[in-house]
N, C-alpha and C positions, 0 to 999 in steps of 0.2 A: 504494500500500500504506500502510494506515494505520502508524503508530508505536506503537512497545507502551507506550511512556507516556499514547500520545493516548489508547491504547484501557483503559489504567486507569483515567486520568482520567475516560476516561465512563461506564467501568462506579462511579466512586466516584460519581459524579456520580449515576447511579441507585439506585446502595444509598441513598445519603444522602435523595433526593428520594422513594424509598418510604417510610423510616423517619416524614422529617417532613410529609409529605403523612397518613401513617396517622395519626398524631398531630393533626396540625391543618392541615386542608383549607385554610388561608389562609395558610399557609405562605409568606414571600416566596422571590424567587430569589435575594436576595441571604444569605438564611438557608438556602437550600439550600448557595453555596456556602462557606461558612462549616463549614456539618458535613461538608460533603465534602473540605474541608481543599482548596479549590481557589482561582483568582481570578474575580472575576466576568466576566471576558472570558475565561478557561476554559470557564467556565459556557455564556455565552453564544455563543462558538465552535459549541461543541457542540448547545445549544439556543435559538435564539435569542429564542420566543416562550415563555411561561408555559405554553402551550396544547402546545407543542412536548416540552416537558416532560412534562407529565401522561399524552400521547397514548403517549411512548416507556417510561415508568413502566409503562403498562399493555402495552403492546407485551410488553415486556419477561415481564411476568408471566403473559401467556398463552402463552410458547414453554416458559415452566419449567413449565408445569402440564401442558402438551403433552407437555412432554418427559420426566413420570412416570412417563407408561402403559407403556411397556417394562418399567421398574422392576419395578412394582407389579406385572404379569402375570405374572414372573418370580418373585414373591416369593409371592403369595397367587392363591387361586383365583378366579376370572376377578370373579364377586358380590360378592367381599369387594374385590378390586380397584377394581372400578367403587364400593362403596361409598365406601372410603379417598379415591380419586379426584376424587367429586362433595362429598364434605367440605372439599378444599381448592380447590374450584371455586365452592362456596358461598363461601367466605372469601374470595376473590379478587373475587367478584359484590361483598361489602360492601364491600370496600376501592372496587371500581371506583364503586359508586356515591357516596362520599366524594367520589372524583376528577372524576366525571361532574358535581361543581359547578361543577369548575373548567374545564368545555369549555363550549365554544359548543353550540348543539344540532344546526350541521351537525356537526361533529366530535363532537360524541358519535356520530351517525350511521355517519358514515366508521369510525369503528372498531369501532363494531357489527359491522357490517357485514365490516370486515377480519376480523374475529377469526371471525365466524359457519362458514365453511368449514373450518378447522383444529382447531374443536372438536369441529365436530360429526361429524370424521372422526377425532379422539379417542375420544369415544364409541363412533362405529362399532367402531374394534380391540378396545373393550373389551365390546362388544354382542355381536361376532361370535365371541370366547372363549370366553362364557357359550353361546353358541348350539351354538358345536362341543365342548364339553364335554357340552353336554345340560339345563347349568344355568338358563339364561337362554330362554323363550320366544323362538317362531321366529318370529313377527310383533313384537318390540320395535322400535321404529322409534326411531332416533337424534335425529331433529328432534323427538320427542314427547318423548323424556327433557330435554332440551334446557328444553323449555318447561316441565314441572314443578318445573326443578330453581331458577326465575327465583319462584317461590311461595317455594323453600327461604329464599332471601336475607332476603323480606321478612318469613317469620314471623320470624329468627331477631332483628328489629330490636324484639321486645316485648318487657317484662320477663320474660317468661317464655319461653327459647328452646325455638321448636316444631320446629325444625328438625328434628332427631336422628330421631322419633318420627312426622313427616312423612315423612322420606328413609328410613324403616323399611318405612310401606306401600305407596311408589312401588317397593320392592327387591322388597317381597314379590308385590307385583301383574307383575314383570317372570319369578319364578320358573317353571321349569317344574312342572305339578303332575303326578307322577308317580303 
């Protein structure tokens, strides 16, 4: 059983390393543990490669983005949902690909890869709300929104973010037209 200090320690350990990862992708480890108010053998206890680091950063931030869609169902209708949703999936796409400098190109892989099933069975919940509401067409496929939503990231990197007004006719083209 872990320790409830250890398990502060590493969750500080990851607030601090998302903050300064978002900030500056060159971020060293020993300026992670410095804003994490920890040592560096804390640090490295917990993570002991840089790669180890970035990989649990993102770990980290696809279980909290996973773990919206209850939220959001509950709160809004299943389209606005999945809207809210893929806003903060977009933003999560930027930051990862920030972090994605700082992996090797197998381990960008591997966590491609990790993440691809948990998402895409996020989607699903919020696919299939739209569906049994009536809102959401009944051929939407989940691996399709998926892949639209990898276009959202990169317009949103030009002066001008296309994002918004992209993810408007991906909604609209998922509606049922009644």
């Amino acid at each position: 059983m872990v320790r409830s200090d250890a398990r502060e320690n590493r969750a500080r350990i990851l607030a601090a390393a998302r903050e300064a990862f978002a900030e500056d992708g060159g971020v060293s480890m020993n300026q992670v543990a410095q804003r994490a108010g920890v040592g560096a053998g804390t640090l490295y206890r917990n993570f002991p490669t840089r790669e180890a680091l970035v990989l649990a950063v993102y770990q980290d931030e696809v279980v909290r983005i996973i773990g919206t869609v209850p939220d959001l169902l509950a709160e809004l209708p299943p389209l606005e949902a999945l809207r809210q949703w893929t806003i903060d999936l977009v933003e999560a796409m930027r930051r990862k690909h920030g972090l994605g400098d700082a992996l090797s190109p197998g381990a960008h892989q591997a966590i491609s890869e990790q993440s691809y099933g948990p998402v895409v069975a996020a989607i699903t919940e919020l696919l299939d709300a739209g569906k049994k509401d009536g809102s959401i067409r009944e051929d939407a496929d989940p691996g399709d929104f998926l892949q639209l939503t990898g276009a959202l990231w990169r317009a949103a990197t030009t002066p001008e973010d296309r994002a918004p007004r992209m993810l408007a006719l991906v909604l609209d083209g998922l509606r049922t037209h009644r």
